[in-house]
C-alpha positions in Angstrom: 122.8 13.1 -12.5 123.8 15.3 -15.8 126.7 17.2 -16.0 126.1 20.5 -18.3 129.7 21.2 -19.2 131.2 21.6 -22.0 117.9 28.5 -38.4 118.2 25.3 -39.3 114.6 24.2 -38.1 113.4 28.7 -40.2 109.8 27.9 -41.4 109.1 27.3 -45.1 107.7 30.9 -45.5 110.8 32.2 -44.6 113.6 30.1 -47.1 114.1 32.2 -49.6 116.4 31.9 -52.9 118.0 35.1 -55.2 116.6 33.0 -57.9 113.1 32.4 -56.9 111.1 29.6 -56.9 108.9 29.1 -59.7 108.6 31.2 -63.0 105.3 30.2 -63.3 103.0 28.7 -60.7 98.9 28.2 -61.2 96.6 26.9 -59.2 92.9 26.6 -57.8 93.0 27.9 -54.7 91.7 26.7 -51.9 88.7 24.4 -51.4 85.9 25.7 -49.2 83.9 23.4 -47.1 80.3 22.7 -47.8 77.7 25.9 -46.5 75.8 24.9 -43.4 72.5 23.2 -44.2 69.7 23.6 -41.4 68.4 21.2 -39.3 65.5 18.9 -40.6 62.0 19.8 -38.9 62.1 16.4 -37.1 65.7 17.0 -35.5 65.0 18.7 -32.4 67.4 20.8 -30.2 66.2 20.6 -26.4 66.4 23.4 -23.8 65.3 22.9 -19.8 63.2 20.2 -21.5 61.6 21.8 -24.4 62.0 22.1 -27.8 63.8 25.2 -29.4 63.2 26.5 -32.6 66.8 28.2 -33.5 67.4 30.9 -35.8 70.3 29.7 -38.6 73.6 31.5 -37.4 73.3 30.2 -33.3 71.7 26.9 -34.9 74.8 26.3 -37.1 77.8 27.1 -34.0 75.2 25.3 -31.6 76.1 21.9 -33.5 79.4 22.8 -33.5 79.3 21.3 -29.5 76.6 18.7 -30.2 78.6 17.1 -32.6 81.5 16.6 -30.3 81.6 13.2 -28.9 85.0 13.7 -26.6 83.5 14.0 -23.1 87.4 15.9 -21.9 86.4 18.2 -23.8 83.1 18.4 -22.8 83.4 18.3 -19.2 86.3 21.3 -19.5 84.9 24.2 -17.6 87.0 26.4 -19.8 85.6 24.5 -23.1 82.5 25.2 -22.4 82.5 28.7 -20.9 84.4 30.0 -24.2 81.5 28.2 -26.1 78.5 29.4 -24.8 80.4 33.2 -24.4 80.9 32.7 -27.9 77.7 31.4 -28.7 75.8 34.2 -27.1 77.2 36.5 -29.5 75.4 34.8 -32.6 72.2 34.1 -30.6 69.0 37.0 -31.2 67.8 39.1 -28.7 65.1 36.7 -27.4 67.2 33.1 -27.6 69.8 35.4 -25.2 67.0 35.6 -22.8 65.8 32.4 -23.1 68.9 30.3 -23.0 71.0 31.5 -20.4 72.6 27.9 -19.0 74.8 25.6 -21.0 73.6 22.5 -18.5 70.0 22.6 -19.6 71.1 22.4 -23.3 70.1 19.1 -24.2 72.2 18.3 -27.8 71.5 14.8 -27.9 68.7 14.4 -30.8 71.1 16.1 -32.6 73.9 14.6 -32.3 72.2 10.8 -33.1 71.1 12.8 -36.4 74.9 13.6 -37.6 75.9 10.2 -36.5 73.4 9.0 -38.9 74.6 10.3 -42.1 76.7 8.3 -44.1 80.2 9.8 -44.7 80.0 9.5 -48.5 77.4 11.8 -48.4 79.6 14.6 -46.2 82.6 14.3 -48.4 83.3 17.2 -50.7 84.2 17.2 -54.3 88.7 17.9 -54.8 89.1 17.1 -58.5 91.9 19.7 -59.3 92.2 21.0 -56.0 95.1 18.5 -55.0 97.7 19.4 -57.7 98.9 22.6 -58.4 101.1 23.5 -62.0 104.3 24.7 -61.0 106.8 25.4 -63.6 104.6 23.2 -66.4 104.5 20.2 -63.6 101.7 19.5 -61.5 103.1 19.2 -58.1 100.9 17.7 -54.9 99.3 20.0 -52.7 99.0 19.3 -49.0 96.6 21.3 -47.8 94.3 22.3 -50.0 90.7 22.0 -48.1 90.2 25.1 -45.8 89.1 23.4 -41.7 85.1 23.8 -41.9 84.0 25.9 -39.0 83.8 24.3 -35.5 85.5 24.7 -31.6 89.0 25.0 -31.2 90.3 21.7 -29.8 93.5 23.2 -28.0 95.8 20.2 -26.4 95.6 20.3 -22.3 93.9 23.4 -20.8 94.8 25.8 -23.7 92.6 28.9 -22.1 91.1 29.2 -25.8 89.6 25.7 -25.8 86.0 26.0 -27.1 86.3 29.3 -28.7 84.3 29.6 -32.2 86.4 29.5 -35.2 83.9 31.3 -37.8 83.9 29.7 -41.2 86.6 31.3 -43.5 85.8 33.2 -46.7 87.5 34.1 -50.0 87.6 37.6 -48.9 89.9 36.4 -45.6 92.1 34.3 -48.4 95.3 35.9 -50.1 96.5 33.9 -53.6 99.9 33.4 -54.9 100.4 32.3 -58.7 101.1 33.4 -61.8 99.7 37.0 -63.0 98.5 35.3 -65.9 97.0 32.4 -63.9 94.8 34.1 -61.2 91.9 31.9 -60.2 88.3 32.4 -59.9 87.1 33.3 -56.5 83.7 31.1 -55.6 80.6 32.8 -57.0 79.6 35.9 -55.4 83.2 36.7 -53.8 86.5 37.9 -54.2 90.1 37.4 -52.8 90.9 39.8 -50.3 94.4 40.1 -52.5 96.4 38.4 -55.1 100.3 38.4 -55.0 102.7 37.0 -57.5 105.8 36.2 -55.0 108.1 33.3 -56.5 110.2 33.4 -53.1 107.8 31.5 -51.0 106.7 28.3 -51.3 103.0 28.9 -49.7 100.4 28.9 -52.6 97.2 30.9 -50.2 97.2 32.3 -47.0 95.0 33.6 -44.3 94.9 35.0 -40.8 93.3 32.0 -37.7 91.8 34.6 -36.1 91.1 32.2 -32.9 95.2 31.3 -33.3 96.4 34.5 -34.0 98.8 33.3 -36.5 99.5 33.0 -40.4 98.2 29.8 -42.0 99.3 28.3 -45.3 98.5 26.0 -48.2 101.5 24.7 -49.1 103.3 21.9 -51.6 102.8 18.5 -50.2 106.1 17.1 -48.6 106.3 14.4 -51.0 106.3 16.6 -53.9 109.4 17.0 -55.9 110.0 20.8 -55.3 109.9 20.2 -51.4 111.6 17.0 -50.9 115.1 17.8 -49.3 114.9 21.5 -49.9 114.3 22.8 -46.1 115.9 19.8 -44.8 119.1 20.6 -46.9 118.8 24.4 -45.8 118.5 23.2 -42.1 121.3 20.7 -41.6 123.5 23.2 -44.2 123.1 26.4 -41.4 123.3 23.8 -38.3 127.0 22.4 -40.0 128.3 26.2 -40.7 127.0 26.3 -36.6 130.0 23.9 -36.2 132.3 25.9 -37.5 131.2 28.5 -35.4 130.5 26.9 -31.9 133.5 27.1 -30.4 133.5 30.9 -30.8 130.1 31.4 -29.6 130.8 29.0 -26.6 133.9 31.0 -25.5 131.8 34.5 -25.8 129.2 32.9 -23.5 131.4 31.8 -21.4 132.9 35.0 -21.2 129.7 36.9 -20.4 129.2 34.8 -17.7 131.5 37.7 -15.6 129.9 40.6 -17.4 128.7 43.6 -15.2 125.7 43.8 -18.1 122.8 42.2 -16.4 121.4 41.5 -20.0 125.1 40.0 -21.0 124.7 37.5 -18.2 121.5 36.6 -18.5 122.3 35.8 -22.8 125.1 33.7 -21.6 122.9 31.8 -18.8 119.9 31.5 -21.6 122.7 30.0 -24.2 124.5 28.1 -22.1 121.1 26.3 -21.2 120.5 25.9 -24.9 123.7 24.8 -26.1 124.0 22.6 -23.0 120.9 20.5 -22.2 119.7 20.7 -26.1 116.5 22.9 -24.0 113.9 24.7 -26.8 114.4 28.5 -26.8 110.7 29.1 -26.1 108.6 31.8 -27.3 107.0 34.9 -26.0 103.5 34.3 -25.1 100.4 36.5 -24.1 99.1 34.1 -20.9 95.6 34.9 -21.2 95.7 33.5 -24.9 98.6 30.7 -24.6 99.1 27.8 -23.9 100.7 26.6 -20.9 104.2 25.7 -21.8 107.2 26.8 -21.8 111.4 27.1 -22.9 114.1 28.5 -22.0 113.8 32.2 -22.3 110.1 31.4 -20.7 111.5 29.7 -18.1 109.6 30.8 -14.4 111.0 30.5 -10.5 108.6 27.9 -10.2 110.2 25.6 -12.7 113.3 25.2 -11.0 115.2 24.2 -8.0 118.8 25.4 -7.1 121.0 23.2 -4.5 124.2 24.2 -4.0 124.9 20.2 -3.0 122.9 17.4 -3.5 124.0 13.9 -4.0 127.3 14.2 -4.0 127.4 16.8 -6.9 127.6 20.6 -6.7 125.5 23.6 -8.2 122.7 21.4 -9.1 119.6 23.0 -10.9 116.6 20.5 -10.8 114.1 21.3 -13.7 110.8 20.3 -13.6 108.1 21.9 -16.5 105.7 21.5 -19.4 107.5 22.0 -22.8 106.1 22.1 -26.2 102.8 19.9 -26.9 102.9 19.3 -22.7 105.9 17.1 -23.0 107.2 17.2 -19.8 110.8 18.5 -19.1 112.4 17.0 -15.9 116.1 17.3 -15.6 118.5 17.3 -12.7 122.4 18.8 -14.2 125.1 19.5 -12.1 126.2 22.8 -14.0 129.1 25.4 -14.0 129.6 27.3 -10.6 129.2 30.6 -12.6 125.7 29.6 -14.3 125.3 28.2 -10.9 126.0 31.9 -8.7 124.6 34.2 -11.8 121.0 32.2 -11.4 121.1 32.9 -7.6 121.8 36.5 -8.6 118.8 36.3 -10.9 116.6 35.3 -8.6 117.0 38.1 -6.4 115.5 40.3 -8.9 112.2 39.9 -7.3 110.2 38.8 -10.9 108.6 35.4 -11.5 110.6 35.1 -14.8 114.1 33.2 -14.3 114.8 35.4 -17.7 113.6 39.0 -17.3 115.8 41.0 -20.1 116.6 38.8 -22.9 114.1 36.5 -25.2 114.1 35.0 -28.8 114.4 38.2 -30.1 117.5 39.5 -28.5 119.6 35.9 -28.7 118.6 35.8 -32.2 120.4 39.6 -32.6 123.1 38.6 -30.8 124.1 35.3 -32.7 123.6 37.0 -36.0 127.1 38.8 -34.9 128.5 35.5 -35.3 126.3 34.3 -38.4 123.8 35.2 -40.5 120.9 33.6 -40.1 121.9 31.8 -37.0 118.9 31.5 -34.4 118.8 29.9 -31.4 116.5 27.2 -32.8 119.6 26.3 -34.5 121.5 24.6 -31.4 119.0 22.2 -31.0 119.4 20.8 -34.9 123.2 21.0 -34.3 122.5 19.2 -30.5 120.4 16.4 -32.5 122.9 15.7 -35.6 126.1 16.2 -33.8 125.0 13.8 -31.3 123.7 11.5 -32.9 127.2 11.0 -35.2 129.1 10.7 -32.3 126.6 8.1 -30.5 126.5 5.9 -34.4 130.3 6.4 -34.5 131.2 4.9 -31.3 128.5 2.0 -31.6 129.5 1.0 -34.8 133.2 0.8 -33.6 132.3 -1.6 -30.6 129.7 -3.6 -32.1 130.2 -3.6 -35.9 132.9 -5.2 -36.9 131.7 -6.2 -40.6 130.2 -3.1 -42.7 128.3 -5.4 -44.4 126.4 -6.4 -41.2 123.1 -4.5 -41.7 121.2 -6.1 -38.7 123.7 -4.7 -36.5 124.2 -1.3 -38.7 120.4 -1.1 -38.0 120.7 -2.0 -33.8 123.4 1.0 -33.8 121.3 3.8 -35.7 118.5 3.1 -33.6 120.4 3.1 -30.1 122.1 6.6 -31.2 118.8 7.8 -32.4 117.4 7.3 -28.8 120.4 8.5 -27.1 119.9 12.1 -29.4 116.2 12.1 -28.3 116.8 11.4 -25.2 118.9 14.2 -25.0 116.0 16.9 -27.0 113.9 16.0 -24.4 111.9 13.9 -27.1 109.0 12.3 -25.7 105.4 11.6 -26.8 102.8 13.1 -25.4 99.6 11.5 -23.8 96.3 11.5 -25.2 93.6 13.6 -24.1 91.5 10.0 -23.9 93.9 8.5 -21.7 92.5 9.9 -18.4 89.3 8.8 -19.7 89.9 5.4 -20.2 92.1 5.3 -17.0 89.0 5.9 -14.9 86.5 3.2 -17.2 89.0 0.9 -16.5 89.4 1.7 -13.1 85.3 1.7 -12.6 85.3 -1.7 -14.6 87.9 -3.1 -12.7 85.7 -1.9 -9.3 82.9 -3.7 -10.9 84.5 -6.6 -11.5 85.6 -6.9 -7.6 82.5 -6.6 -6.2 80.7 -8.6 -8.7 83.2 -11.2 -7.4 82.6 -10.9 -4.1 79.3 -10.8 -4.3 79.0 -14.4 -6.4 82.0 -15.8 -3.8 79.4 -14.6 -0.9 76.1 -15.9 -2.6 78.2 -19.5 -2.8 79.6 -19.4 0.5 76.0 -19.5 1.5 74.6 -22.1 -0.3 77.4 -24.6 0.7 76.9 -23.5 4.3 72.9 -24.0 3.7 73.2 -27.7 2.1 76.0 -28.8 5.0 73.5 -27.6 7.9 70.2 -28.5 5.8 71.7 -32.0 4.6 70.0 -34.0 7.8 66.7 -32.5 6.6 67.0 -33.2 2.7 68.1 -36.9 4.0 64.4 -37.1 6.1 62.7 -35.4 3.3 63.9 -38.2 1.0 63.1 -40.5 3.1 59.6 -39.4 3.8 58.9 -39.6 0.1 60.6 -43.1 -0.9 58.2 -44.1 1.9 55.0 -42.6 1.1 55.5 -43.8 -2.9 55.8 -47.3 -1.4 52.7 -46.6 0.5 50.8 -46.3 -2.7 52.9 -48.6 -4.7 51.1 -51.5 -2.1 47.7 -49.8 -1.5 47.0 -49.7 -5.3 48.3 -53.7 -5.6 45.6 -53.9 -2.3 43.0 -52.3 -4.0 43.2 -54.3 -7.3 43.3 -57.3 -6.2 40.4 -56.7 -3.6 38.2 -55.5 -6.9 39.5 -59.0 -8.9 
């Protein structure tokens, strides 16, 4: 069992120099996927066992889902209810009327046509799309193709799972270059704006309406403006959080007595995140979320308190699905305060272990402390700080000879899993894998009674020959003594005719 005693990670819209970026910065924008090309007259979409002529705007979404060959996503109830919702809105009056269930839709001719067209002839044209000029040197882009129209393909039950995501346009995209350098919007459209803001690093942007967030084309990683910058900027504001921890630890700690009900729930939340390296966890709308959650999400039903249990005191057992469904199960043995002050939480009769403080208001108050300190922070400090003291230590015991780089090697990689062991840092399991758990499973149940089948039909046969084996003897007999029968009346007969 744990004991619990005792922005670096901002995103890249939000670093920002007094000097800028670039002084100049052109580029193409974004590249568009191909417009939707109808259906061939021979490629025939089936409903209750007929074929339906669609009109183009509920033709194009309704291979959107025949093109998906991932039967967890097909067989999602909440996949395919957000489809055919949203479908319905695109269909006419009369295919609304007509095609009212999803399980008579028969998708099948046309997905064997998409299967059938060779991928060179799907891939788009990029020349001068990939590279952009920033400051007189063309610089990798790494997302310049805009995602062609399709279903949102959420991980685990997301509740927006199957939801159309339309097909963006120019007038959706907003560019940032150059004044001088503006690009041409595709025939027939505009940009919805144009800004000339050398303190980001995005080059277009647009609203995911299906998301509800920001999205951005950005430098490629690789590229020499981006290598180490944010990196630099995070491990710079998690080493000034050194400086600092001991401060901040001792105010939480202080807190922990406070007759402020949002004081003491801060100090809980931080102590949490300092302690166990736990993600903060964001405010979430739960029709439209995801289900996961962090620390300031945290609900009554994702922990356990036990004022003893095996041998150790004020226990709190964890148990809950963090970010991309990594699951979070932790049993610490933690301070008697934290301990008391959660049982004093719980009695405020909400779901929510945390019902006064989130990001937000941690955020506000570390920034007392240090600007630009958030609570994302901890878990770069948790990671680095960790991690030196783990490669420190094994290098001491088991590296005697600096020059030694097998062992060198052994020790970074143990301290590397002892920091991600600590962040909770798992991978998580493919959407397939339940899948090809149960075609296993089927094959293996196959395989059995295949088995036992065979091992039954052989049993029978050796059972047949041992109590059939007089029989075949007489049989055999019976023959050997009819061909010597004729063997002598054919000798008989020829020398009766001589």
């Amino acid at each position: 069992m744990e004991k619990a005693y005792g922005n670096a990670n901002n995103d890249f819209k939000a670093i920002q120099s007094k000097n800028g970026k670039w002084k100049t910065l052109q580029n193409k924008g974004p590249l568009f996927p191909p417009q939707y090309e109808p259906l061939p007259d021979d490629v025939h979409f089936m409903y209750d066992g007929k074929r339906k002529k669609l009109q183009p705007k509920s033709e194009e979404v309704m291979t959107y889902y025949a093109k998906i060959t991932n039967d967890v996503y097909k067989s999602n109830e909440v996949f395919r209810r957000n489809f055919f919702n949203d479908w319905k809105m695109v269909m006419s009056k009369e295919e609304k009327n007509e095609i009212t269930e999803l399980e008579k839709c028969d998708f099948n001719f046309v997905l064997k046509h998409f299967q059938s067209i060779p991928k060179e002839k799907t891939k788009n044209k990029t020349e001068g799309y990939e590279f952009c000029i920033w400051d007189g040197c063309e610089e990798k882009i790494e997302n310049f193709k805009l995602e062609p129209p399709g279903l949102f393909m959420g991980r685990g039950d997301h509740p927006k799972n199957g939801r159309v995501k339309k097909r963006i346009v120019p007038e959706q995209i907003t560019i940032n270059c150059s004044r001088d350098k503006i690009p041409n919007p595709p025939t027939g459209h505009k940009w919805k704006s144009v800004c000339h803001n050398n303190n980001v690093f995005w080059l277009a942007s647009w609203e995911d309406r299906v998301a509800e967030k920001t999205k951005y084309i950005k430098l490629h990683p690789s590229s020499q403006i981006q290598v180490g910058k944010r990196d630099k900027q995070k491990y710079d504001i998690a080493r000034q959080l050194g400086s600092k921890i001991e401060e901040i630890q001792k105010n939480y700690y202080e807190d922990l007595d406070s007759s402020d009900p949002m004081k003491k729930e801060s100090a809980v939340a931080l102590y949490f995140i300092d302690k166990l390296a736990m993600r903060p966890g964001n405010e979430k709308n739960e029709d439209n979320s995801a289900n996961t959650f962090g620390c300031c999400t945290l609900r009554w039903e994702h922990i356990r308190l036990h004022e003893h249990l095996d041998d150790e005191y004020n226990v709190v057992k964890f148990d809950f699905l963090g970010k991309d469904y990594v699951r979070y199960v932790r049993t610490v043995s933690v301070l008697e305060k934290v301990f008391k002050n959660l049982e004093e939480f719980r009695k405020n009769n909400t779901d929510k272990v945390f019902s006064t403080v989130n990001n937000s208001t941690l955020n506000k108050h570390l920034n007392k402390f240090m600007d630009g300190l958030t609570v994302k922070v901890f878990r770069t400090y948790n990671a680095s700080s960790t991690f030196e003291a783990e490669l420190i230590k094994l290098t001491n015991q088991n590296c005697k000879d600096d020059h030694d780089e097998k062992s060198l090697l052994e020790c970074h990689k143990q301290a590397n899993m002892i920091a991600a062991e600590k962040l909770n840092h798992r991978r998580s399991v493919s959407q397939n894998v339940s899948k090809r758990r149960n075609e296993l499973h089927e094959k293996a149940v196959w395989i059995v009674n295949e088995s036992f089948f065979l091992f039954l039909l052989i049993t029978v046969i050796r059972l047949l020959v041992v109590i059939n084996q007089q029989v075949i003897i007489c049989i055999a007999n019976i023959f050997v003594i009819n061909l010597s029968f004729c063997f002598s009346l054919s000798i008989f007969t020829n020398n009766t005719m001589n």
